[in-house]
VOBA-1610 file (N, C-alpha, C; in pm, whole numbers, padded with zeros to 5 digits, always signed):
BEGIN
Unk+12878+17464+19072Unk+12850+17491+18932Unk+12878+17367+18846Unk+12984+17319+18919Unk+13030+17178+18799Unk+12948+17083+18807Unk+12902+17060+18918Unk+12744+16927+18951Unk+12602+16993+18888Unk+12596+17129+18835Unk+12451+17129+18770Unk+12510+17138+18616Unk+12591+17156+18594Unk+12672+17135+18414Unk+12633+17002+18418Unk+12721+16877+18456Unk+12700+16747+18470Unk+12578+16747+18485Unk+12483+16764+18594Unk+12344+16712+18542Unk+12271+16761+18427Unk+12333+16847+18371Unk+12279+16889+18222Unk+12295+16817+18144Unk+12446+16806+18138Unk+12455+16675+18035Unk+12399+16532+18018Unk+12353+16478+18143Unk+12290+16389+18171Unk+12190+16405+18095Unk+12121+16475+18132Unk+11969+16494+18051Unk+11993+16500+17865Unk+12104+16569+17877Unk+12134+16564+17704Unk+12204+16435+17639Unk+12206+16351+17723Unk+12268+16198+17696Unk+12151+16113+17697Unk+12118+16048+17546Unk+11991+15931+17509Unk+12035+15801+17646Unk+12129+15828+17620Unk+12204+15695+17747Unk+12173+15707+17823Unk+12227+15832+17896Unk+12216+15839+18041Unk+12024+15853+18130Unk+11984+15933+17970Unk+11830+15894+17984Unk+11737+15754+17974Unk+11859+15682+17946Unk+11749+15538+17924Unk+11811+15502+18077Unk+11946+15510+18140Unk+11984+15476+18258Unk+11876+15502+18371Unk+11841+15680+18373Unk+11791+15666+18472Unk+11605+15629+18484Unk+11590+15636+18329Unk+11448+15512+18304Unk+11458+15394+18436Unk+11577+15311+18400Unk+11548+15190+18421Unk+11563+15203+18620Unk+11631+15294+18649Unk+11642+15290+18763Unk+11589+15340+18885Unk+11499+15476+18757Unk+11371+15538+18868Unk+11294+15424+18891Unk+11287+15297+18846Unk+11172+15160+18905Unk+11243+15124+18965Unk+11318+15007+18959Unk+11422+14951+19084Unk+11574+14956+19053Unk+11665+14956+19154Unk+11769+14957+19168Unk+11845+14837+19035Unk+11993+14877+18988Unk+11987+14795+18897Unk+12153+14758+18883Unk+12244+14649+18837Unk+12344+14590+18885Unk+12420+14686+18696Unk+12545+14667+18687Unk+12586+14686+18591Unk+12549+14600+18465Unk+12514+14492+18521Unk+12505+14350+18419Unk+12350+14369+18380Unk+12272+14425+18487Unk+12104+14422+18462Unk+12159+14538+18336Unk+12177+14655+18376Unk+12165+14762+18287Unk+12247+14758+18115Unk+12370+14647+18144Unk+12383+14626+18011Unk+12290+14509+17969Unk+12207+14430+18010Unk+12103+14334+17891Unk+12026+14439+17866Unk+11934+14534+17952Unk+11843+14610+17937Unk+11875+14684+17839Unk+11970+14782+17831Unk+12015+14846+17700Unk+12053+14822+17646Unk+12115+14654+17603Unk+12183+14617+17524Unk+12332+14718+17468Unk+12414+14737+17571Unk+12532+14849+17561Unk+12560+14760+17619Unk+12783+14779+17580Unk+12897+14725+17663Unk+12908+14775+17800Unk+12989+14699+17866Unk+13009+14758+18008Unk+13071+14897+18005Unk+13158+14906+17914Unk+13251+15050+17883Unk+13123+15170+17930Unk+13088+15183+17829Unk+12911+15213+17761Unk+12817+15286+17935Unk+12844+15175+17942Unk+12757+15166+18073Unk+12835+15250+18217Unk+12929+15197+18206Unk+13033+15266+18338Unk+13056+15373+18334Unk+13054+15443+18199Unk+13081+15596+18121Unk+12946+15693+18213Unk+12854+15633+18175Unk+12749+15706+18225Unk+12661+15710+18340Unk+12720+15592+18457Unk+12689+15538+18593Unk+12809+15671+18644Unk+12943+15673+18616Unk+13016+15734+18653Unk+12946+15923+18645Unk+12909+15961+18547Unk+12845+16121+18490Unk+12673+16112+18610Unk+12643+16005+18614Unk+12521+16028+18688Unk+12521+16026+18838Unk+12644+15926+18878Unk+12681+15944+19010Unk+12759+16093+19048Unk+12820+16155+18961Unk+12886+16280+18982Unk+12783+16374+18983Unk+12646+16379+18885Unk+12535+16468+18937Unk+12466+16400+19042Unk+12476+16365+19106Unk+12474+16283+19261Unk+12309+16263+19203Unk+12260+16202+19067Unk+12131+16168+19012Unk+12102+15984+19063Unk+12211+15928+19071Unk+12271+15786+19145Unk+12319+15758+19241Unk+12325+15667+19318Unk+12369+15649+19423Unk+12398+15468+19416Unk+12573+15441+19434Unk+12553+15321+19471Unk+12512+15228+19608Unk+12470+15097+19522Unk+12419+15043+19674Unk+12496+14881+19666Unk+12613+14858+19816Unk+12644+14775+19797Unk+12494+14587+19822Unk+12559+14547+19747Unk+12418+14443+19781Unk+12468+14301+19787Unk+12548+14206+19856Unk+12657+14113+19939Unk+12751+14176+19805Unk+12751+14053+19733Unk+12869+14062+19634Unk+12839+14154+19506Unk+12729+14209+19441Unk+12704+14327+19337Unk+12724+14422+19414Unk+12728+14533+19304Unk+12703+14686+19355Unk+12622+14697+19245Unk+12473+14738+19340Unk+12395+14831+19229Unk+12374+14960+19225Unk+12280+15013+19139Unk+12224+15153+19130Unk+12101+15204+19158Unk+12089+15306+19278Unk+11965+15348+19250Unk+11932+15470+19247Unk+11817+15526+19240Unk+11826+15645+19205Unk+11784+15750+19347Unk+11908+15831+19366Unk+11875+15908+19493Unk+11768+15997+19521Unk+11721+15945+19636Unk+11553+16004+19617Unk+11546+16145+19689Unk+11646+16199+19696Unk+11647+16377+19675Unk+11640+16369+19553Unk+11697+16269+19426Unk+11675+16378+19291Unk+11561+16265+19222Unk+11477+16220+19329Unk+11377+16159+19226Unk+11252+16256+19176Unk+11184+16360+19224Unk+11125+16483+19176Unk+11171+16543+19105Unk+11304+16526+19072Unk+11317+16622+18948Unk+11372+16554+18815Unk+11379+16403+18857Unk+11409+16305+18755Unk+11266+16298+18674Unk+11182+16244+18840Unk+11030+16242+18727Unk+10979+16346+18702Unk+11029+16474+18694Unk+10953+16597+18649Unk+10986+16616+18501Unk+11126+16619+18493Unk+11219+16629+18339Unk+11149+16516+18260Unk+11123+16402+18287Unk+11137+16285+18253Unk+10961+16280+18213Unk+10875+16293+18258Unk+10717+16325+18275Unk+10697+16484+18185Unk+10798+16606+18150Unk+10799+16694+18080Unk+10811+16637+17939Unk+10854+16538+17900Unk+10937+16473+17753Unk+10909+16351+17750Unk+10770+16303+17858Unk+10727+16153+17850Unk+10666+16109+17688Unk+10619+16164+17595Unk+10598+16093+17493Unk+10705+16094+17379Unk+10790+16174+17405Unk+10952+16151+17316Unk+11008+16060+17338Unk+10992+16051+17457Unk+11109+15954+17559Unk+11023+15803+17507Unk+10869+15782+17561Unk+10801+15682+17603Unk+10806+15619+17458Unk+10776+15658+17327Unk+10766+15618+17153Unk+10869+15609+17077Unk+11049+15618+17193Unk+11128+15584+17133Unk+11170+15508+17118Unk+11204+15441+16984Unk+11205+15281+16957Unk+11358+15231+17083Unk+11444+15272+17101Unk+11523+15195+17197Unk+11431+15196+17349Unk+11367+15288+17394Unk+11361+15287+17509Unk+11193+15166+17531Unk+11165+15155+17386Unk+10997+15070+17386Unk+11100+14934+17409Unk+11210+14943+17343Unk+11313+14806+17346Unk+11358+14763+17464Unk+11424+14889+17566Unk+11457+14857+17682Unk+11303+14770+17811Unk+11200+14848+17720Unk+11114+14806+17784Unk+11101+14654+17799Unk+11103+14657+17658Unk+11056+14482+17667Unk+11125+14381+17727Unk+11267+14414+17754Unk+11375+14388+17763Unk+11413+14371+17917Unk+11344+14483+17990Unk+11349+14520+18140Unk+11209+14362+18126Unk+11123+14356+18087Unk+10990+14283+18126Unk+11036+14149+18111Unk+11146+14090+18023Unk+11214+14024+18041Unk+11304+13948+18129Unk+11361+14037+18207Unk+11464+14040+18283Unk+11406+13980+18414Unk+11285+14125+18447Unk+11187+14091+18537Unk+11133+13954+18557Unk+11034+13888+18442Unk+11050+13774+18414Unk+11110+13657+18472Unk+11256+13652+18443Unk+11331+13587+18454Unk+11386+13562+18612Unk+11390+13688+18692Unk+11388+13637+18841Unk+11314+13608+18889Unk+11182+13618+18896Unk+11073+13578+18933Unk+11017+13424+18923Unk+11087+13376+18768Unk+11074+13235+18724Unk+11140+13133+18854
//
């Protein structure tokens, strides 16, 4: 009962909804996810911690980071919620921000 409360709240967190935005595409380090959202690490660890407890995350060690990705038992119902509320979600000015921001980032390793 306590892991589908927690994934409720998830969904009712703008945060935790831009989190798992960025991570239903690729896996993502603490440091990627704070430029992308422009949030502190605090910020960030708050809600890696609530998404890993609805087992919606999964860490992945990678040599010296640990990133995040999104566990693909709960990727059907990430993109179902997420594809239910796609033009709330998609026209909101932080998450058009994270966008640009992720295209950035992207960008930048590739350079």
């Amino acid at each position: 009962m306590d892991r589908i409360l927690t994934f409720g709240k998830c969904f009712a967190d703008p945060i935790a909804i831009r989190i798992m935005r960025v991570t239903y595409r690729t896996p993502a380090t603490i440091q990627d996810l704070q430029t992308v959202l422009d949030l502190d690490r605090h910020t960030v660890d708050l809600r890696l911690l609530k998404l890993r407890e609805a087992n919606i995350l999964k860490p992945k060690q990678d040599g010296r980071w640990l990133s995040y990705e999104m566990n693909q038992e709960m990727r059907p119902v990430v993109k179902g919620l997420i594809t239910s509320f796609y033009e709330e979600v998609k026209w909101s000015p932080e998450c058009l921000e994270d966008d640009r921001r992720y295209q950035e980032l992207k960008a930048e390793r590739t350079s």
